[in-house]
PDB file of N, CA, C and O in Angstrom:
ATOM      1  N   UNK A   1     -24.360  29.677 -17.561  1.00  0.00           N
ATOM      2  CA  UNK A   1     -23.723  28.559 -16.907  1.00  0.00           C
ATOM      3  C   UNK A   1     -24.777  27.482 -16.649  1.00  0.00           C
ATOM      4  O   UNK A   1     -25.839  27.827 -16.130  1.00  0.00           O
ATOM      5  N   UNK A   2     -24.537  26.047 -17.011  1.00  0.00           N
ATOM      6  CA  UNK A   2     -25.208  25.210 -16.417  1.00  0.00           C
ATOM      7  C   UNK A   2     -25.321  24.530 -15.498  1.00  0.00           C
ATOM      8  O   UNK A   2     -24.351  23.891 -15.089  1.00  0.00           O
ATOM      9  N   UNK A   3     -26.402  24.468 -14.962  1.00  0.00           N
ATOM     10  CA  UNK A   3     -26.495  23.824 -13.600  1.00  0.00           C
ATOM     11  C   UNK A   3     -25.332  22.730 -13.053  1.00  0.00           C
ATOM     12  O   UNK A   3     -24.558  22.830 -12.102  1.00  0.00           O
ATOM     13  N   UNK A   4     -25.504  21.730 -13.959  1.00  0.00           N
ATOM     14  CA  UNK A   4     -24.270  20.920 -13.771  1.00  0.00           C
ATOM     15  C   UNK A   4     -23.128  21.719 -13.235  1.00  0.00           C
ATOM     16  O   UNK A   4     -22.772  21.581 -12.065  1.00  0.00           O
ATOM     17  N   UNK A   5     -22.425  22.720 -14.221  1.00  0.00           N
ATOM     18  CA  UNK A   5     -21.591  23.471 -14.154  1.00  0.00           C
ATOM     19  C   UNK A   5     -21.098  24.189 -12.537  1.00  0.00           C
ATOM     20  O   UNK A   5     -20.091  24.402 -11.862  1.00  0.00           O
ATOM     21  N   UNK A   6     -22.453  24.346 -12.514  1.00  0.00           N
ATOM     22  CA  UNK A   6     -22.296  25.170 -10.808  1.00  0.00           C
ATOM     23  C   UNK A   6     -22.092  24.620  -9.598  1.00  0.00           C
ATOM     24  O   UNK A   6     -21.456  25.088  -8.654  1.00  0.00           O
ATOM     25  N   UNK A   7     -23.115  22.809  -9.745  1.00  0.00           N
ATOM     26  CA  UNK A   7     -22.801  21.983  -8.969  1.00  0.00           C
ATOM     27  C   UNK A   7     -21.159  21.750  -8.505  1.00  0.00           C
ATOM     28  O   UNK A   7     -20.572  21.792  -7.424  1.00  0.00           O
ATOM     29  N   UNK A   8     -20.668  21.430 -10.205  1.00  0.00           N
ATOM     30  CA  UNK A   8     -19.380  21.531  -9.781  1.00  0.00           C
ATOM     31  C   UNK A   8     -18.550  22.444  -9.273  1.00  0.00           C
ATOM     32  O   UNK A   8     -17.605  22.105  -8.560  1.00  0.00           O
ATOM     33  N   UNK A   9     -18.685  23.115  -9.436  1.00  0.00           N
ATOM     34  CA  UNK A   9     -17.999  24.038  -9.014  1.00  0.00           C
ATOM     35  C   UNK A   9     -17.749  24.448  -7.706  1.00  0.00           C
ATOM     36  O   UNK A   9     -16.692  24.860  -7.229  1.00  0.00           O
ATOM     37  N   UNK A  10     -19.380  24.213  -6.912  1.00  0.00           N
ATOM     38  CA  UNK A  10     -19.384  24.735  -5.970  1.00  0.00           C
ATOM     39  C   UNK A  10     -18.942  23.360  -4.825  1.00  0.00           C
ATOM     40  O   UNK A  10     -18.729  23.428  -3.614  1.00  0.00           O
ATOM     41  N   UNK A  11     -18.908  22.080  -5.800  1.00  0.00           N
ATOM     42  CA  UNK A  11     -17.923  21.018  -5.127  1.00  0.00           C
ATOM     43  C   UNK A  11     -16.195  21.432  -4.794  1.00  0.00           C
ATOM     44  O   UNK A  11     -15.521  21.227  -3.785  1.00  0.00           O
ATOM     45  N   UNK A  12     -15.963  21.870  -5.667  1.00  0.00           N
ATOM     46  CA  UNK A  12     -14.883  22.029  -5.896  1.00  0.00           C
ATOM     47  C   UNK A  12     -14.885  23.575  -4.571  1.00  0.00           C
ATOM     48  O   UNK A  12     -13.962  23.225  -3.836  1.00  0.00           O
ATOM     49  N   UNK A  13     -15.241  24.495  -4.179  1.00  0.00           N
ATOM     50  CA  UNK A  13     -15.199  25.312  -3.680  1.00  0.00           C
ATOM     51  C   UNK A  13     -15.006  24.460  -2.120  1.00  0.00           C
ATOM     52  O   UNK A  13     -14.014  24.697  -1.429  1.00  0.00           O
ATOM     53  N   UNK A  14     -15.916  23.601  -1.736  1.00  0.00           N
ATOM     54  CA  UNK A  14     -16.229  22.869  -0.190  1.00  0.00           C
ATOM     55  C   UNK A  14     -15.021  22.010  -0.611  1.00  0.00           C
ATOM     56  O   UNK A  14     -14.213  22.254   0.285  1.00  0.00           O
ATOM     57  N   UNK A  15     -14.535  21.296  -1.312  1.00  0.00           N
ATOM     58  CA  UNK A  15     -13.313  20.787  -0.971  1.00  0.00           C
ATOM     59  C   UNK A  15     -11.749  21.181  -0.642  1.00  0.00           C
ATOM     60  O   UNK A  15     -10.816  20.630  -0.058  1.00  0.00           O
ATOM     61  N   UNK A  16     -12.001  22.682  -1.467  1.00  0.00           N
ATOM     62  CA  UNK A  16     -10.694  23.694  -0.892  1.00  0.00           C
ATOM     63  C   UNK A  16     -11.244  24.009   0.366  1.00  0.00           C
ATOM     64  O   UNK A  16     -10.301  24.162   1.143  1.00  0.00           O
ATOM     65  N   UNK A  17     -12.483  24.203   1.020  1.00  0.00           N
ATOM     66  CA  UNK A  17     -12.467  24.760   2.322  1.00  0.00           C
ATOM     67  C   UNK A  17     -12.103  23.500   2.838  1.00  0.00           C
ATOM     68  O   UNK A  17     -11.251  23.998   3.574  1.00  0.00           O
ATOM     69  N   UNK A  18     -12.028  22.488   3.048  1.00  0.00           N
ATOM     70  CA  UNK A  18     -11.993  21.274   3.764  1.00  0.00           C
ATOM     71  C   UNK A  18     -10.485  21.239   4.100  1.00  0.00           C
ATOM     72  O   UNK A  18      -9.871  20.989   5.137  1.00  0.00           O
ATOM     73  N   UNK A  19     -10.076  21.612   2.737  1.00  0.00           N
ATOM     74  CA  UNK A  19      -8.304  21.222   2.622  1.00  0.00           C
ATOM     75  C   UNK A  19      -7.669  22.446   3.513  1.00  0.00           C
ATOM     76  O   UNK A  19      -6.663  22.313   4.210  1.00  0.00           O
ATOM     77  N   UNK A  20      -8.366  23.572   3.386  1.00  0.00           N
ATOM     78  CA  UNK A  20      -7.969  25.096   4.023  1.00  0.00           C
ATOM     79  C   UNK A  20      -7.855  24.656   5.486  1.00  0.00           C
ATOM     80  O   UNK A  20      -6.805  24.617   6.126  1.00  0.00           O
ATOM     81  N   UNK A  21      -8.934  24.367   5.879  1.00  0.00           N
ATOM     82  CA  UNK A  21      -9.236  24.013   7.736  1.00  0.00           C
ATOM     83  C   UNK A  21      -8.791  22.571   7.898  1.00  0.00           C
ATOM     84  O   UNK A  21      -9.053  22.195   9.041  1.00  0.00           O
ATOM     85  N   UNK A  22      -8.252  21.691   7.213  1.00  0.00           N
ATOM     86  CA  UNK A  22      -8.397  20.827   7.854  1.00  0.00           C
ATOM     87  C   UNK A  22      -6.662  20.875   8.758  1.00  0.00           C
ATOM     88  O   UNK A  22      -5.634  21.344   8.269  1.00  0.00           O
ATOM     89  N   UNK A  23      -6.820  20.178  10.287  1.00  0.00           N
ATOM     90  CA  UNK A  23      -5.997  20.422  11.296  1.00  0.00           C
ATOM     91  C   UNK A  23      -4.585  19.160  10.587  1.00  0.00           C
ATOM     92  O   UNK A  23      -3.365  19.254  10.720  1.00  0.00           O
ATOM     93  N   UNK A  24      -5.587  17.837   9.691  1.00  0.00           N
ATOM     94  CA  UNK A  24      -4.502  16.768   9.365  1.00  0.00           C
ATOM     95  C   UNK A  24      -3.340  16.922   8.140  1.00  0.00           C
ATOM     96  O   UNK A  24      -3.503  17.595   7.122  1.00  0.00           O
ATOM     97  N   UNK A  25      -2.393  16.310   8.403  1.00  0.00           N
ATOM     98  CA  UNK A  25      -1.282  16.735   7.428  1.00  0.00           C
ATOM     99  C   UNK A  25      -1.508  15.867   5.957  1.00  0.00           C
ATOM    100  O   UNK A  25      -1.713  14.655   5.892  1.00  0.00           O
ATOM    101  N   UNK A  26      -1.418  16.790   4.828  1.00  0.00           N
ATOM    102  CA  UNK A  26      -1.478  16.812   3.734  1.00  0.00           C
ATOM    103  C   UNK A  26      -0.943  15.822   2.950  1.00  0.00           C
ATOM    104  O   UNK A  26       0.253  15.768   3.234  1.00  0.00           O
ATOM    105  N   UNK A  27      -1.215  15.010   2.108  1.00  0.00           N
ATOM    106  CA  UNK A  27       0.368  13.792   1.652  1.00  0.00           C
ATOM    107  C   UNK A  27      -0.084  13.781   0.429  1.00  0.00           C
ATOM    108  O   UNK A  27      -1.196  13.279   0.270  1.00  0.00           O
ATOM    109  N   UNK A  28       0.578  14.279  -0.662  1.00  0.00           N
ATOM    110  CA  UNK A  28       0.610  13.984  -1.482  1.00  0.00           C
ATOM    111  C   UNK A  28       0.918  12.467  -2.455  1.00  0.00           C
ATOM    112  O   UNK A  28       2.018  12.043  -2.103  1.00  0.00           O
ATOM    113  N   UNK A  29       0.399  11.705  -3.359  1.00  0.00           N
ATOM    114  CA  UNK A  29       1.230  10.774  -4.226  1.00  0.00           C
ATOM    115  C   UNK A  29       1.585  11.236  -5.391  1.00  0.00           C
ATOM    116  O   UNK A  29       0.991  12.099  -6.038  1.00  0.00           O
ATOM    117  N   UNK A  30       2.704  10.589  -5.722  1.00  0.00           N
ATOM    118  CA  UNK A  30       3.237  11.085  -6.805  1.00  0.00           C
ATOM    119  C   UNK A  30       4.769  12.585  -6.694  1.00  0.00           C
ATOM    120  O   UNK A  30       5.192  13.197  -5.713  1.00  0.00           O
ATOM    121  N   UNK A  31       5.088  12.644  -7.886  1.00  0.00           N
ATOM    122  CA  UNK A  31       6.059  14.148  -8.261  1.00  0.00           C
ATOM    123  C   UNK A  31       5.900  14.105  -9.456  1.00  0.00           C
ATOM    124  O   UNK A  31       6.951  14.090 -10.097  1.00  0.00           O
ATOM    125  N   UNK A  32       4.794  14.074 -10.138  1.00  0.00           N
ATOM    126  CA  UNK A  32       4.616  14.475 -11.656  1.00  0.00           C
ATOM    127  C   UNK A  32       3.788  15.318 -12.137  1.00  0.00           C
ATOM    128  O   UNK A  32       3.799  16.425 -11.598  1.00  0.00           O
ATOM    129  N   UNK A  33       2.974  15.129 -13.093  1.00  0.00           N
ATOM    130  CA  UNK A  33       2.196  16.276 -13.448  1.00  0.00           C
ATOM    131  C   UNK A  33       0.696  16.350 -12.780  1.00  0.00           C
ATOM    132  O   UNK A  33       0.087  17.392 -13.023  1.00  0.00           O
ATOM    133  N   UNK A  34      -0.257  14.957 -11.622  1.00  0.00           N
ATOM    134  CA  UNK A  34      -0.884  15.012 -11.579  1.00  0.00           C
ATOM    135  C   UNK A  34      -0.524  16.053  -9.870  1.00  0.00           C
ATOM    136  O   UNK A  34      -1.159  17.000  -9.407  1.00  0.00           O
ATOM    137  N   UNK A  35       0.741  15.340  -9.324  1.00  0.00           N
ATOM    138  CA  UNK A  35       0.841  15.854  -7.871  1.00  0.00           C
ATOM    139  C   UNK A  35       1.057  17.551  -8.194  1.00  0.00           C
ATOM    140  O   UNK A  35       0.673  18.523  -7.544  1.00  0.00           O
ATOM    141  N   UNK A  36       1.722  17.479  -9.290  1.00  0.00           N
ATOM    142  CA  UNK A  36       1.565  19.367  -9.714  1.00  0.00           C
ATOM    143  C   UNK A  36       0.626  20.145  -9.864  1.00  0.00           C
ATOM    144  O   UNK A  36       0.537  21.263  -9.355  1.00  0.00           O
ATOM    145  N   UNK A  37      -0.348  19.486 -10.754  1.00  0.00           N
ATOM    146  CA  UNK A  37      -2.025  20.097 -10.207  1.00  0.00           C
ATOM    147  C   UNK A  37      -2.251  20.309  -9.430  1.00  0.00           C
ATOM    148  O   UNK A  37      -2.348  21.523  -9.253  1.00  0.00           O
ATOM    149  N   UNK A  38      -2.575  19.334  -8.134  1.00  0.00           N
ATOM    150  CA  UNK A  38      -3.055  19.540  -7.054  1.00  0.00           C
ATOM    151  C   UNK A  38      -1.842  20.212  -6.436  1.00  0.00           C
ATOM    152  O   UNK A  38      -2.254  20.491  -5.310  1.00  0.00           O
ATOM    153  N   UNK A  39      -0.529  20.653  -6.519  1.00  0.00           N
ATOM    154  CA  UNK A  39      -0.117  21.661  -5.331  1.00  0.00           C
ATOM    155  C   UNK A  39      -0.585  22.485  -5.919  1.00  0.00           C
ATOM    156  O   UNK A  39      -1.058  23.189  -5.027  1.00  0.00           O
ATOM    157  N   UNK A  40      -0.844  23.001  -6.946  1.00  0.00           N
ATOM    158  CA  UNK A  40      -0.885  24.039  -7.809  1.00  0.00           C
ATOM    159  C   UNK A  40      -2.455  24.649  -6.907  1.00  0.00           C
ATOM    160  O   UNK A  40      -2.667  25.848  -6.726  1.00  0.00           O
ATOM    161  N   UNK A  41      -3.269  23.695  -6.509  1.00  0.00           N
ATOM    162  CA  UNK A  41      -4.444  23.926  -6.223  1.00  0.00           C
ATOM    163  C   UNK A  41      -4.135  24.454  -4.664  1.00  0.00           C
ATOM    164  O   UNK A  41      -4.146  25.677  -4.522  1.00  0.00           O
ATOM    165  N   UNK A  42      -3.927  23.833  -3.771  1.00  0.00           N
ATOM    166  CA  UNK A  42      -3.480  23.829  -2.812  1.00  0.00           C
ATOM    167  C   UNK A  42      -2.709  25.337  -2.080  1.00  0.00           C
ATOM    168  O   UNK A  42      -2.939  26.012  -1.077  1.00  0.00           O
ATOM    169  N   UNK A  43      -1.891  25.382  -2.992  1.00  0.00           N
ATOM    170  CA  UNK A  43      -0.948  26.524  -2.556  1.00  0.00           C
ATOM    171  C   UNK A  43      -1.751  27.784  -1.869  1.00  0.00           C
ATOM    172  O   UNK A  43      -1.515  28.165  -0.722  1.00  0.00           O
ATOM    173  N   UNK A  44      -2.777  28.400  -2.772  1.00  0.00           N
ATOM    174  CA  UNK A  44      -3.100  29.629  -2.624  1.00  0.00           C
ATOM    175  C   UNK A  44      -4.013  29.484  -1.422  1.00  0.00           C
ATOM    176  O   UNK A  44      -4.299  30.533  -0.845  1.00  0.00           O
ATOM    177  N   UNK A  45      -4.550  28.275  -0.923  1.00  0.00           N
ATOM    178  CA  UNK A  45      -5.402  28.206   0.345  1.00  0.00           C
ATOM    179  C   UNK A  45      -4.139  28.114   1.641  1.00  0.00           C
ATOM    180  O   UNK A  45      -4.397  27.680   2.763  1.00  0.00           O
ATOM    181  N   UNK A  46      -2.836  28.586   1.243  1.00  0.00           N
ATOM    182  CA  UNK A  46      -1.999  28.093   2.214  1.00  0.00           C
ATOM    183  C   UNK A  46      -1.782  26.760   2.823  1.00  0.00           C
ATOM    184  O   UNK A  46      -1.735  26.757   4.053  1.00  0.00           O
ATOM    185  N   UNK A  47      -1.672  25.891   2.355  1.00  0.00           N
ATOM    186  CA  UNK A  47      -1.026  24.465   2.593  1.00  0.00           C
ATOM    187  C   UNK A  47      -0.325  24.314   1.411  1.00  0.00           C
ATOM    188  O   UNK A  47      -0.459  24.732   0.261  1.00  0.00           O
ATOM    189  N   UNK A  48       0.721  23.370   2.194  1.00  0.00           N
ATOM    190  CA  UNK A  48       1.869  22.463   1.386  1.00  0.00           C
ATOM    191  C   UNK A  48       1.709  21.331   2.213  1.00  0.00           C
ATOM    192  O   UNK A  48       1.269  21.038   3.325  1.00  0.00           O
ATOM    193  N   UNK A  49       2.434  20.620   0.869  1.00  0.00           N
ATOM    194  CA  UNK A  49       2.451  19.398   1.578  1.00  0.00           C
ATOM    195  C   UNK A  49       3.191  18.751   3.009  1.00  0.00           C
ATOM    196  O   UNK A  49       4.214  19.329   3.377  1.00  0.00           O
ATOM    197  N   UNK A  50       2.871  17.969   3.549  1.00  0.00           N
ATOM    198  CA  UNK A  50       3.807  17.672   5.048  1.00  0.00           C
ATOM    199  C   UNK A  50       4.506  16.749   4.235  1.00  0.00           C
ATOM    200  O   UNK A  50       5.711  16.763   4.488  1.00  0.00           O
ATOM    201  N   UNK A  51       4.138  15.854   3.237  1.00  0.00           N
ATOM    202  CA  UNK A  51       5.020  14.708   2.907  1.00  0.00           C
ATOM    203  C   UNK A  51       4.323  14.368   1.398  1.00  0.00           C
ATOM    204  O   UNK A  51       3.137  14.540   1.117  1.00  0.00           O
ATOM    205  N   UNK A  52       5.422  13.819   0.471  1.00  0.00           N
ATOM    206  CA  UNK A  52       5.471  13.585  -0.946  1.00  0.00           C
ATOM    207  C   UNK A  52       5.890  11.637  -0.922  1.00  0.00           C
ATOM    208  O   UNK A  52       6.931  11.127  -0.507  1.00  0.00           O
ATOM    209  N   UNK A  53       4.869  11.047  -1.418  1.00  0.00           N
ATOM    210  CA  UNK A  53       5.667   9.492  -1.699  1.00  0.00           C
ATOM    211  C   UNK A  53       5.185   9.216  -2.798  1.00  0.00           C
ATOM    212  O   UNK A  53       4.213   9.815  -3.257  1.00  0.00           O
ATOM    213  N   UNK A  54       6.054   7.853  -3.649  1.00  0.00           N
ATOM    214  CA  UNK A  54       5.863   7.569  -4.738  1.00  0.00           C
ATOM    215  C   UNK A  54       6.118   5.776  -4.787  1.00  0.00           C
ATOM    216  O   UNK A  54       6.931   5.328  -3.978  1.00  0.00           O
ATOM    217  N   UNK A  55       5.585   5.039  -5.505  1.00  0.00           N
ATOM    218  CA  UNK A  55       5.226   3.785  -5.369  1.00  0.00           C
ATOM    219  C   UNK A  55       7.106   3.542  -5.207  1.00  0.00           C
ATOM    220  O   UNK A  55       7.938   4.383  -5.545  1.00  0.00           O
ATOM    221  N   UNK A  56       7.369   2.356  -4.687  1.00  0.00           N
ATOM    222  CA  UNK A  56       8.532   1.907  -4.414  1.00  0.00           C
ATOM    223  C   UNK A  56       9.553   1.911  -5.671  1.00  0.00           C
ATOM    224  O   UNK A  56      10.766   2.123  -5.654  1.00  0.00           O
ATOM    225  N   UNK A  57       8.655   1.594  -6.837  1.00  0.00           N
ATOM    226  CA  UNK A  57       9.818   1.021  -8.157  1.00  0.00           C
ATOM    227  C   UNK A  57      10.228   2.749  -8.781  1.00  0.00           C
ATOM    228  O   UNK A  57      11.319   2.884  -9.335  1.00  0.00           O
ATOM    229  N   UNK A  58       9.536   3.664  -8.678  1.00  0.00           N
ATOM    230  CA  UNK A  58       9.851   4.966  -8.647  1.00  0.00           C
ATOM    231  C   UNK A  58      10.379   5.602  -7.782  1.00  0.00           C
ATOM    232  O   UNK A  58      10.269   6.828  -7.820  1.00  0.00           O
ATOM    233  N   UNK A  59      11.143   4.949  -6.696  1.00  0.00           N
ATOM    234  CA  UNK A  59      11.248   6.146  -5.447  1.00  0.00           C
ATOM    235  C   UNK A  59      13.588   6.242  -5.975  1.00  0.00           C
ATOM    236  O   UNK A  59      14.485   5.461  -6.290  1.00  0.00           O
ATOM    237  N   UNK A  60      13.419   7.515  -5.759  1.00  0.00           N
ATOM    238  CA  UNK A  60      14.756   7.746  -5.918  1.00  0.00           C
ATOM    239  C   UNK A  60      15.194   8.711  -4.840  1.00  0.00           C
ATOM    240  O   UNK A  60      14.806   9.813  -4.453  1.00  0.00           O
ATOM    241  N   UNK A  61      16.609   7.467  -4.347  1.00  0.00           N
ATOM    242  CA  UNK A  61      17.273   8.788  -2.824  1.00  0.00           C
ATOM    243  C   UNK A  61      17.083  10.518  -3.246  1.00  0.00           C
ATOM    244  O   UNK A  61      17.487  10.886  -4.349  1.00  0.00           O
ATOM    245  N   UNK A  62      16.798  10.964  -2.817  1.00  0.00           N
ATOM    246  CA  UNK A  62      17.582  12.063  -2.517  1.00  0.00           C
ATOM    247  C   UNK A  62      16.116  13.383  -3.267  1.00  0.00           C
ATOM    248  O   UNK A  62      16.252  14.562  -2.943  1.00  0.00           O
ATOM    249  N   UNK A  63      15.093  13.059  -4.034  1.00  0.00           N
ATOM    250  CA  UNK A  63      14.797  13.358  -4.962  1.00  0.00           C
ATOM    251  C   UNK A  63      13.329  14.087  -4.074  1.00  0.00           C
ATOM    252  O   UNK A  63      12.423  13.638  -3.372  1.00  0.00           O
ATOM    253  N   UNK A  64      13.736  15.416  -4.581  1.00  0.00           N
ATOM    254  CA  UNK A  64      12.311  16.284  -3.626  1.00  0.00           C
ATOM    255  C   UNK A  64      11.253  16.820  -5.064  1.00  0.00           C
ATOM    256  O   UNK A  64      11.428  16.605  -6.264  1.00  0.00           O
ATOM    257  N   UNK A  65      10.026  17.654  -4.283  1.00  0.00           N
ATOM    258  CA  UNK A  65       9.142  18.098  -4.931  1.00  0.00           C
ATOM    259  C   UNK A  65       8.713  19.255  -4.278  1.00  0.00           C
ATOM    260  O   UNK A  65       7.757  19.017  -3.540  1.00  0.00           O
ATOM    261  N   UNK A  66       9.061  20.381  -4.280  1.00  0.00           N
ATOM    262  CA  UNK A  66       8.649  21.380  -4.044  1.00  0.00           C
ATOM    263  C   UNK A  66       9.300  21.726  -2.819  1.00  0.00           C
ATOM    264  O   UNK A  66       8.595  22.262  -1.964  1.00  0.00           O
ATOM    265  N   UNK A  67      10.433  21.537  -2.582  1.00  0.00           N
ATOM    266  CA  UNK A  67      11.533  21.532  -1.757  1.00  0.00           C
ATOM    267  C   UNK A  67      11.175  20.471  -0.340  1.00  0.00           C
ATOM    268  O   UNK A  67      11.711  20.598   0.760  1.00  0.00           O
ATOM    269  N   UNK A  68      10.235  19.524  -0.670  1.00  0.00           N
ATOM    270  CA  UNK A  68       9.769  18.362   0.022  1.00  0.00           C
ATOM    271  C   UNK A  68      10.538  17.001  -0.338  1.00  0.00           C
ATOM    272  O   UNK A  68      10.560  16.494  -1.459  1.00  0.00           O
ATOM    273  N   UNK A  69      11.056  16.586   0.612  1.00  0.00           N
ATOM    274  CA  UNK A  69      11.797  15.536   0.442  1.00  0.00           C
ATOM    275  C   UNK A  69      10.322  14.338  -0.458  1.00  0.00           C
ATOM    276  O   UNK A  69       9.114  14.384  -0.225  1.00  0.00           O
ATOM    277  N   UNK A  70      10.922  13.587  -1.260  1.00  0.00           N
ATOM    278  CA  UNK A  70       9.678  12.176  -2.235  1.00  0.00           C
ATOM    279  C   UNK A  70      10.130  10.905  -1.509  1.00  0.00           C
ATOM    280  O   UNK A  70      11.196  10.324  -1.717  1.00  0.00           O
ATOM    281  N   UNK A  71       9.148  10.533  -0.597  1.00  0.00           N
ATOM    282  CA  UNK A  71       9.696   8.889   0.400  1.00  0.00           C
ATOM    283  C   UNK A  71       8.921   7.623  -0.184  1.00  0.00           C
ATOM    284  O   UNK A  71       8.324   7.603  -1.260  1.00  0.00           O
ATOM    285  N   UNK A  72       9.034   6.600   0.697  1.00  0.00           N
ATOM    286  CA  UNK A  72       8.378   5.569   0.281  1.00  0.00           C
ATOM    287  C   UNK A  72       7.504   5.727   1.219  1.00  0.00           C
ATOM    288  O   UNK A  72       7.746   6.172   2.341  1.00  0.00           O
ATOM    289  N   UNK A  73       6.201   5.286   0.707  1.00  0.00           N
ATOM    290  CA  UNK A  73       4.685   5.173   1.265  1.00  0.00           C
ATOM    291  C   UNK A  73       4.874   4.327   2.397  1.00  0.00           C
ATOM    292  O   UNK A  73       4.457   5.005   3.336  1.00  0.00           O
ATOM    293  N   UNK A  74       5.143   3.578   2.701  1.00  0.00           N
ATOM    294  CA  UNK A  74       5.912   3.189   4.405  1.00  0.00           C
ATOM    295  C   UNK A  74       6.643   3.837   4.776  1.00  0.00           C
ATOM    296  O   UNK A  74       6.412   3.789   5.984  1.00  0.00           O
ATOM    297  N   UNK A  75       7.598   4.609   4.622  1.00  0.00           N
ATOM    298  CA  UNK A  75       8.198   5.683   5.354  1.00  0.00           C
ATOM    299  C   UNK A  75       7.252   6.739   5.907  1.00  0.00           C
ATOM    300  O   UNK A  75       7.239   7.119   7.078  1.00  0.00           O
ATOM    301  N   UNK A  76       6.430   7.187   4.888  1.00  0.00           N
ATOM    302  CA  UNK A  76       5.426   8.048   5.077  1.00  0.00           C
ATOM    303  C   UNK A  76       4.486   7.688   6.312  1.00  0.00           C
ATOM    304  O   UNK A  76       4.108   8.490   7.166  1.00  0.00           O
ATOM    305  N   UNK A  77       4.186   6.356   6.247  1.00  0.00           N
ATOM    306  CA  UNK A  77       2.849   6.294   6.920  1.00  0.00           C
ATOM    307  C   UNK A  77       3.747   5.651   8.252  1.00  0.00           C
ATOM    308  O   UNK A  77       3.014   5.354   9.194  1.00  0.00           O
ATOM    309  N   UNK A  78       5.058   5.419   8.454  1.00  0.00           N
ATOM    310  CA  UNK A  78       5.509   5.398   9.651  1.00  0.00           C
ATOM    311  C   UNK A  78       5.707   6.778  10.259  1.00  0.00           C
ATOM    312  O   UNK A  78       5.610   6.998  11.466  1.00  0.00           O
ATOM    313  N   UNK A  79       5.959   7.586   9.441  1.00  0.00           N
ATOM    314  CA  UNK A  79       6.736   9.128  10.678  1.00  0.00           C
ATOM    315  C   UNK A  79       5.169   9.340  10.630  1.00  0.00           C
ATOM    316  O   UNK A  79       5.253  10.517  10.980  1.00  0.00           O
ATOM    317  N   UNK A  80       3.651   9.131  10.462  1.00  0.00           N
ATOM    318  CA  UNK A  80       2.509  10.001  10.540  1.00  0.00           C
ATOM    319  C   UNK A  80       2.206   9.254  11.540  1.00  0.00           C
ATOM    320  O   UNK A  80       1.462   9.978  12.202  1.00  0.00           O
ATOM    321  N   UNK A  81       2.312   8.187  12.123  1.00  0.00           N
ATOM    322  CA  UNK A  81       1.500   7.384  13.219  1.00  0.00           C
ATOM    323  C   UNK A  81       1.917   8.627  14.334  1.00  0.00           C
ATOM    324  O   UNK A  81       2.684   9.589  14.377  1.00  0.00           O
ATOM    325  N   UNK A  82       0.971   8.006  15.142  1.00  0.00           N
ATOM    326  CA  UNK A  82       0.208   8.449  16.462  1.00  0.00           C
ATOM    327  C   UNK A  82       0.953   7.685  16.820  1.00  0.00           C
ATOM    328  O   UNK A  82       1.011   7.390  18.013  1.00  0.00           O
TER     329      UNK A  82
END
């Protein structure tokens, strides 16, 4: 393995712990194949997402992702305020 190789890797290791502990809620962008990666990543450290949004000209009523309702990024960042 090369060094490079390990660096990464072991990036990639401190950013699942970050995502594991962290106390703030999760938000995904997107419902396609990139937001599928990352649940895909996600899952096994136990988190899901709190909330799924997608740019406005894509947002369709009714339309979930992983049994997560998909909002508009102002909807989103209104129900998260403090």
């Amino acid at each position: 393995m090369k060094f490079d190789d390990v660096i990464a890797f072991r990036k990639e290791q401190l950013v699942a712990e970050r995502i594991k502990n962290s106390p703030n809620p999760l938000v995904l962008y997107g419902a396609a194949n990139c937001a599928e990666s990352l649940y895909q990543t996600i899952v096994p450290f136990g988190r899901s997402p709190s909330a799924v949004f997608v740019d406005d000209p894509f947002y369709t009523d009714g339309t979930e992702f992983h049994g997560v309702g998909v909002r508009r990024f102002a909807d989103v960042a209104r129900s998260l305020k403090h």
